[in-house]
C-alpha positions in Angstrom: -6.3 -20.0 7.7 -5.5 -19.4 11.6 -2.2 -19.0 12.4 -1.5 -19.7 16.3 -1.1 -16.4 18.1 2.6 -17.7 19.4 3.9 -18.6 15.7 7.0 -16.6 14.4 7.9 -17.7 10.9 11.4 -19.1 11.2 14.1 -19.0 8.1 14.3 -23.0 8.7 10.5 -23.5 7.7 9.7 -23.5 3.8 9.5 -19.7 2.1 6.6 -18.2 2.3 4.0 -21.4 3.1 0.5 -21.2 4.2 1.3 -20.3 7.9 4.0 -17.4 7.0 1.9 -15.7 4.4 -0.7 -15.7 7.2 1.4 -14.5 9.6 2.7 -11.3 7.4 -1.1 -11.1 6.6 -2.2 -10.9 10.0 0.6 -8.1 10.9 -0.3 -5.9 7.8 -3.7 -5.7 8.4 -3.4 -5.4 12.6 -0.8 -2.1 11.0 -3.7 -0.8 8.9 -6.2 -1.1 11.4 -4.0 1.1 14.2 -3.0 3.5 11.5 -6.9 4.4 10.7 -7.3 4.5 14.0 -4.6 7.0 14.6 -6.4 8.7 11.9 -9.7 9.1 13.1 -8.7 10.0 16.3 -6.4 12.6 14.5 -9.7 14.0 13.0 -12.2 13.9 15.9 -9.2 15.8 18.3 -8.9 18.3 15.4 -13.0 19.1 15.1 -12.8 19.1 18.7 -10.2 21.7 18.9 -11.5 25.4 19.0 -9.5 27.7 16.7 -10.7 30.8 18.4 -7.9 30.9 20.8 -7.6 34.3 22.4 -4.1 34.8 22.6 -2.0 34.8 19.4 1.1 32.9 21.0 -1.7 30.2 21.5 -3.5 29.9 18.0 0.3 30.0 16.6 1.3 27.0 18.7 -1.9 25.4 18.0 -1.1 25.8 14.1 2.1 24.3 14.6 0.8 21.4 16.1 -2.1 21.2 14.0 0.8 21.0 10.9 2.7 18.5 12.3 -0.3 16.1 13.3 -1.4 16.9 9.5 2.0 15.9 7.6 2.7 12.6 10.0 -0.9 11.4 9.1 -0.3 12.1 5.4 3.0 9.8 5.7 0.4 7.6 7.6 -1.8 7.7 4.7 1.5 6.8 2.5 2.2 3.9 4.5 -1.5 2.5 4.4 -1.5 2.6 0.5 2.3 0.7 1.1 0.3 -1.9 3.4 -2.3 -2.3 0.6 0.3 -3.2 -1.9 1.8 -5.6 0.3 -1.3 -7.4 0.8 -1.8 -7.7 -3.2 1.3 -8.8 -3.4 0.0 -12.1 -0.7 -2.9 -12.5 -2.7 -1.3 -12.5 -6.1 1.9 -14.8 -4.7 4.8 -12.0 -5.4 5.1 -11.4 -1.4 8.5 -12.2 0.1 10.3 -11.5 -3.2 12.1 -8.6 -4.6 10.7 -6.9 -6.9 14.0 -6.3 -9.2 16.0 -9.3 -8.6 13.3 -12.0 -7.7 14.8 -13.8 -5.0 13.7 -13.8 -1.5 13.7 -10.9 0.5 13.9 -13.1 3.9 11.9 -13.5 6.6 13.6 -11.3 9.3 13.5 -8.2 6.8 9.9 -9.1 6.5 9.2 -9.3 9.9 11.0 -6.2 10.7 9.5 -4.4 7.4 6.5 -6.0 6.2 6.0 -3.8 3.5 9.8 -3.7 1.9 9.3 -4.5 -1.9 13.6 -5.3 -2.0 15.8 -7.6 -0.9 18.7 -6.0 1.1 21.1 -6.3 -1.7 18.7 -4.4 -3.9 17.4 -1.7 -1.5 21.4 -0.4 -1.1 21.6 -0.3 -4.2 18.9 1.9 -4.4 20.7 4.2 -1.7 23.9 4.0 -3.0 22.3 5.6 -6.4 20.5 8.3 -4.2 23.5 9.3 -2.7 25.3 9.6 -6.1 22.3 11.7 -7.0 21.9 14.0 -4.2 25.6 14.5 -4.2 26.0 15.9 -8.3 
């Protein structure tokens, strides 16, 4: 199913038909895709990159970098797995609904977080328990 380019699912259209679950389809896998791409540039700059910098303020800097580039594509990595979910979740027809409660999650939230598994109401709960957590 084609969704036009132009289409924006709307909270005055039916939850979840046909053209939304295409839509959220179509943006979770357009995500994946620039995320592994991120990723194999990632690995073709970092086999490119000599490690047999002369100067040791250099090769320290380069470490850093190297570090940093390495934990945001492992949180990349994380997200990708997220992204896969969500797309089981459109094939199996739980998308668009929380996973605790079972009612909507909406369409803005969606289209803002494709990949949320709560509905608002849920997810600060969720927080509000962290909180409590990290605080005792």
């Amino acid at each position: 199913m084609s969704v036009q380019q132009n289409y924006k699912p709307s909270e005055n259209e039916t939850y979840m038909n046909p053209d939304q679950l295409a839509y959220f389809r179509g943006k979770l896998l357009k995500w994946r895709e620039d995320l592994q791409k991120e990723t194999a540039e990632t690995l073709h700059h970092m086999q490119e990159e000599s490690l047999s910098e002369p100067d040791v303020n250099d090769r320290a800097s380069t470490e850093t970098d190297r570090s940093l580039e390495l934990r945001t594509r492992d949180r990349e990595r994380k997200l990708i797995l997220k992204i896969n979910l969500a797309l089981e979740r459109i094939d199996d027809g739980t998308y668009g609904f929380c996973e605790e409660t079972g009612v909507p999650i909406g369409v803005a939230r969606l289209d803002a977080r494709p990949i949320a598994t709560l509905c608002l109401e849920a997810q600060e709960r969720h927080e509000r328990l962290e909180k409590t957590y990290r605080e005792e």
